[in-house]
C-alpha positions as CSV (number, residue, x, y, z in Angstrom):
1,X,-35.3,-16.9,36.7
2,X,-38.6,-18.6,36.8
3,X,-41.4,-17.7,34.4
4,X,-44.9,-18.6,35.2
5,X,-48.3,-18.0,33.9
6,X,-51.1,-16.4,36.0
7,X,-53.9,-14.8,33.7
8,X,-56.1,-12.4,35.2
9,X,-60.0,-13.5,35.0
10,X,-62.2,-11.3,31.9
11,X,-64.2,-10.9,34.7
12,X,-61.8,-8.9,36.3
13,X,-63.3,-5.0,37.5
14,X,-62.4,-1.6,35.6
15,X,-62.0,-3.7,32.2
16,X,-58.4,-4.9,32.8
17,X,-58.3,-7.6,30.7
18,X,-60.7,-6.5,27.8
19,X,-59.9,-10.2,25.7
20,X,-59.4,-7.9,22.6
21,X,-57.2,-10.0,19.8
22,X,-53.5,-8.4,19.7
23,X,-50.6,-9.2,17.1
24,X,-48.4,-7.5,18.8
25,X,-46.0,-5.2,16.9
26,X,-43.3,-3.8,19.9
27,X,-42.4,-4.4,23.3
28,X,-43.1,-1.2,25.9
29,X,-41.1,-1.3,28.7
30,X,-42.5,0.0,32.3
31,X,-41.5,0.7,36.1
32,X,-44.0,0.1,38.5
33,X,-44.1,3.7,40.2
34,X,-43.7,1.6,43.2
35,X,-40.7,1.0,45.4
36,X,-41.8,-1.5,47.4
37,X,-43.7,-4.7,45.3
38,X,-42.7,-7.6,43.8
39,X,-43.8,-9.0,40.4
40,X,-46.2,-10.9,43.0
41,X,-47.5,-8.3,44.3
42,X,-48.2,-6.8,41.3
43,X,-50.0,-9.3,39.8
44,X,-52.3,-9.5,42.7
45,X,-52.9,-5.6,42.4
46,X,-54.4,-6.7,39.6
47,X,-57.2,-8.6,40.7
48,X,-57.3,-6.2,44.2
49,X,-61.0,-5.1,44.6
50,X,-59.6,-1.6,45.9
51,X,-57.7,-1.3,42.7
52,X,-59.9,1.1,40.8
53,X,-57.7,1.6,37.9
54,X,-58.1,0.1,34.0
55,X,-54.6,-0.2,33.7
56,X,-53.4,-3.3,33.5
57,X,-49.9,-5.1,31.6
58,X,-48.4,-8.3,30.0
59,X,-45.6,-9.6,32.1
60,X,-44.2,-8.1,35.4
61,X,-40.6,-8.9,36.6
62,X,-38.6,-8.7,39.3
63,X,-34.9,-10.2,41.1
64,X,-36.7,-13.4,41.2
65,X,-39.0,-14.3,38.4
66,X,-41.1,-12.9,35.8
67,X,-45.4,-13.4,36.0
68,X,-47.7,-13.5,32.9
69,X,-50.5,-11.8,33.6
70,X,-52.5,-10.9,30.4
71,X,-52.2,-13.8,27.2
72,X,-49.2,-11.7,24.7
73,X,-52.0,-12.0,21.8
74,X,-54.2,-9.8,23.7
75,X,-54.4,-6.0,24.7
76,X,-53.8,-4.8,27.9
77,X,-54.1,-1.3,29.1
78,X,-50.5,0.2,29.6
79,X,-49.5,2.6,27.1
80,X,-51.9,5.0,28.2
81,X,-52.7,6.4,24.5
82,X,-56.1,5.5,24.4
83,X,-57.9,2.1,22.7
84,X,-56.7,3.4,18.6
85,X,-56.2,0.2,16.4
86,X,-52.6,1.7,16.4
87,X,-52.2,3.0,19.7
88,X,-49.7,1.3,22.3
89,X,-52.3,-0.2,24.1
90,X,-53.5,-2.4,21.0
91,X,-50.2,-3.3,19.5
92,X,-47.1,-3.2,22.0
93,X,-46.7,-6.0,24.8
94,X,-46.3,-4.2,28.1
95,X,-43.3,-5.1,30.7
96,X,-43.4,-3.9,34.2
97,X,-39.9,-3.6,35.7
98,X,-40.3,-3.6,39.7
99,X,-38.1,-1.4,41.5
100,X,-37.8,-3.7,44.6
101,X,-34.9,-5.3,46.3
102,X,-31.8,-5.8,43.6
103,X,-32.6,-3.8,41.3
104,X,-29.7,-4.5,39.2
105,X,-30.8,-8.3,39.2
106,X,-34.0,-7.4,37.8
107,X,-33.0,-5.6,35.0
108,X,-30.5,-8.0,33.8
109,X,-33.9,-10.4,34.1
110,X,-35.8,-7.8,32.4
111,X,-32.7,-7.8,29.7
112,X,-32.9,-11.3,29.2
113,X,-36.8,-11.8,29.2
114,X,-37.0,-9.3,26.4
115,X,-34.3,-10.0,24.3
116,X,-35.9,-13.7,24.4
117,X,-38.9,-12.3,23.2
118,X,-37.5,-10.4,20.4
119,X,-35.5,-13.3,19.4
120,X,-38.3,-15.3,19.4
121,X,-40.3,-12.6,17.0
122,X,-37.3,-11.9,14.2
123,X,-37.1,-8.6,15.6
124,X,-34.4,-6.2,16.8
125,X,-34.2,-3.6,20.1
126,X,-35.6,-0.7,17.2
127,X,-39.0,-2.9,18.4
128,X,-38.4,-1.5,21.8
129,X,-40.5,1.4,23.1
130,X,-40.8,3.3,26.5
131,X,-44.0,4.3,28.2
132,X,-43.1,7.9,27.0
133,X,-43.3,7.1,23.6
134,X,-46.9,6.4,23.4
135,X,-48.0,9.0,25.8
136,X,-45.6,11.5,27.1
137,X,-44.9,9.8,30.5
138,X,-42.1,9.7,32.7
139,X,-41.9,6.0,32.3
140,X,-39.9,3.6,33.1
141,X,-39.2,6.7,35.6
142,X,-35.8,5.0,36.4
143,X,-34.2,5.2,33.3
144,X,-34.9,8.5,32.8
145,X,-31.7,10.5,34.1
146,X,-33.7,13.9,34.2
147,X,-33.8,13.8,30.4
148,X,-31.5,12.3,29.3
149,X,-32.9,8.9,29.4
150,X,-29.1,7.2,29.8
151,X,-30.9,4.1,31.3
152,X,-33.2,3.6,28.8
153,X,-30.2,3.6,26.6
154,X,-28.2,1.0,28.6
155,X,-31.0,-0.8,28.7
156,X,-31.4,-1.2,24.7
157,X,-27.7,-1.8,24.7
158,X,-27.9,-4.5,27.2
159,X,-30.8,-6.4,25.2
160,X,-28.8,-5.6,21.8
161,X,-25.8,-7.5,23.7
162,X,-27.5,-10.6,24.8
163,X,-29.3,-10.5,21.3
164,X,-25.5,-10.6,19.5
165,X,-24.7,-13.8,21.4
166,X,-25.3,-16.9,18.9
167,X,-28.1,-18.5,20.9
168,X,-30.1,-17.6,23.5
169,X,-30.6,-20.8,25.1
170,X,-30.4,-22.9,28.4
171,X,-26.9,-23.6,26.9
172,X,-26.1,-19.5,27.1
173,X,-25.6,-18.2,30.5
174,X,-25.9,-14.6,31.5
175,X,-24.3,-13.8,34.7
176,X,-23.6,-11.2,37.1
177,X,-20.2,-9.6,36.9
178,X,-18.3,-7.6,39.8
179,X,-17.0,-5.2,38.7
180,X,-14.5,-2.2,40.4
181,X,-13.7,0.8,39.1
182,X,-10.2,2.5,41.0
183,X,-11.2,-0.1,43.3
184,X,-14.9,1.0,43.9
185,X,-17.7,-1.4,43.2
186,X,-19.8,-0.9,39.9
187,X,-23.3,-2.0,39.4
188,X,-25.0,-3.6,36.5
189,X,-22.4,-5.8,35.3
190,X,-23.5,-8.3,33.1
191,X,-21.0,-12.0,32.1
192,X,-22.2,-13.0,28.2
193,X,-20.5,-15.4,26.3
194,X,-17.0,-14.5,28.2
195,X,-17.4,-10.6,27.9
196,X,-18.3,-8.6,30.8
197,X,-20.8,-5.3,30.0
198,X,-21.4,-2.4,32.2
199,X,-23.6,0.6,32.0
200,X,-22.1,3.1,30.4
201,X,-23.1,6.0,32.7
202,X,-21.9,4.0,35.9
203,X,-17.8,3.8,34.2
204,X,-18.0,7.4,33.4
205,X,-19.3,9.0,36.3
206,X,-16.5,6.5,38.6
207,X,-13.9,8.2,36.4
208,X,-15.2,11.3,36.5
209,X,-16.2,11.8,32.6
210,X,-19.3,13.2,31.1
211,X,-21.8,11.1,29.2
212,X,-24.0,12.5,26.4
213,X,-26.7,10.5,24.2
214,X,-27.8,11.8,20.9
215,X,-30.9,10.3,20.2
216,X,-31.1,11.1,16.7
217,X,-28.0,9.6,16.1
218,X,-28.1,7.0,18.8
219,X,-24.8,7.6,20.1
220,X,-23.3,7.8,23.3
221,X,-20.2,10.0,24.0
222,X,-17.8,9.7,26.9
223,X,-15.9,12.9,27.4
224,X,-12.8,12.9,30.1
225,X,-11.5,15.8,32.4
226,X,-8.6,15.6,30.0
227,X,-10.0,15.7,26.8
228,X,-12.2,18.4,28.0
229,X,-9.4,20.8,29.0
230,X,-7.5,20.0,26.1
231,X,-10.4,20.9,23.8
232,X,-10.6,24.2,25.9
233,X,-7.4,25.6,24.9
């Protein structure tokens, strides 16, 4: 995955790079809302003089690389919660997850990126937030799961994984694994340090068990047909 740097001017309209200091405290992850772009075209969305919005972000990623857009020491406008000294806006870092192409590719980029950063910080995956923490919404819209937010939880598990391995280095690699399931293809399976990882939700619903996620508790229970009717009796 190739990382590159492409600031935004503090020129730019609607005040979407503001140049206010930032030590940033958490990492808020983001979907675009849009099916269709690229971390390219997002990044030029930014400087787009039909683009009207303030809003603005940090990094965006997609299959293919990951752009810089706003420096990590300064705010950008993403969390919508308003311009607060403690409001997400003014202390998280925000990452924009396209929804393009391979999908699956991206997120295990997205993984990697941030557990790199949090790595690189001291910190752990309790640093990570969601759009919906800061402001109520439906973001990153794809992990949501109508509520139950079972992506979002994959997603921390995923970063918690990579972040267990010794190093994360060029000398670490994080692959892509195939993986079947009664001889059906999964999605989302990730190769670290010799262990293959797959999202929880996608092995359970290919062998037809029930997921649940206690948030309180943060802990994710796979219930099969068996065990169900057994428990019935």
């Amino acid at each position: 995955m190739n990382y590159r740097k492409d600031y935004i001017p503090k020129t730019t309209a609607c005040n979407r790079r503001p140049g206010l200091a930032m030590t940033a405290q958490t990492i808020t992850i983001h979907n675009t809302g849009n099916p269709s772009s690229s971390a390219a075209g997002e990044r030029a969305w930014l400087a787009n003089g039909s683009n009207t919005r303030q809003a603005s972000f940090h990094i965006v990623i997609d299959s293919a690389e990951a752009i810089e857009a706003i420096p990590l020491n300064e705010c950008a406008w993403h969390a919508g919660d308003g311009s607060g000294l403690r409001s997400g806006n003014r202390t998280s870092i925000g990452v924009e997850i396209c929804e393009s192409g391979d999908y699956a590719k991206t997120l295990d980029n997205a993984a990697t990126l941030v557990a790199g950063m949090l790595k690189e910080r001291g910190w752990g995956v309790d640093r990570l937030r969601r759009h919906y923490d800061w402001s109520g919404k439906v973001c990153p819209r794809l992990m949501y799961d109508g509520g139950k937010w079972t992506g979002w939880a994959e997603f921390k598990a995923k970063v918690d994984a990579i972040l267990n391995v010794k190093e994360i280095d060029d000398d670490v690699k994080v692959d892509k694994a195939n993986v079947k399931i009664n001889g059906v293809k999964s999605k989302g399976g990730v190769l670290i340090d010799g262990t293959v990882y797959v999202p929880l939700r996608e092995v359970a619903d290919k062998l037809g068990a029930a997921i649940a996620w206690d948030n309180v508790s943060k802990t994710a229970s796979v219930t099969t047909i068996k065990a169900k009717a057994k428990g019935a009796k």
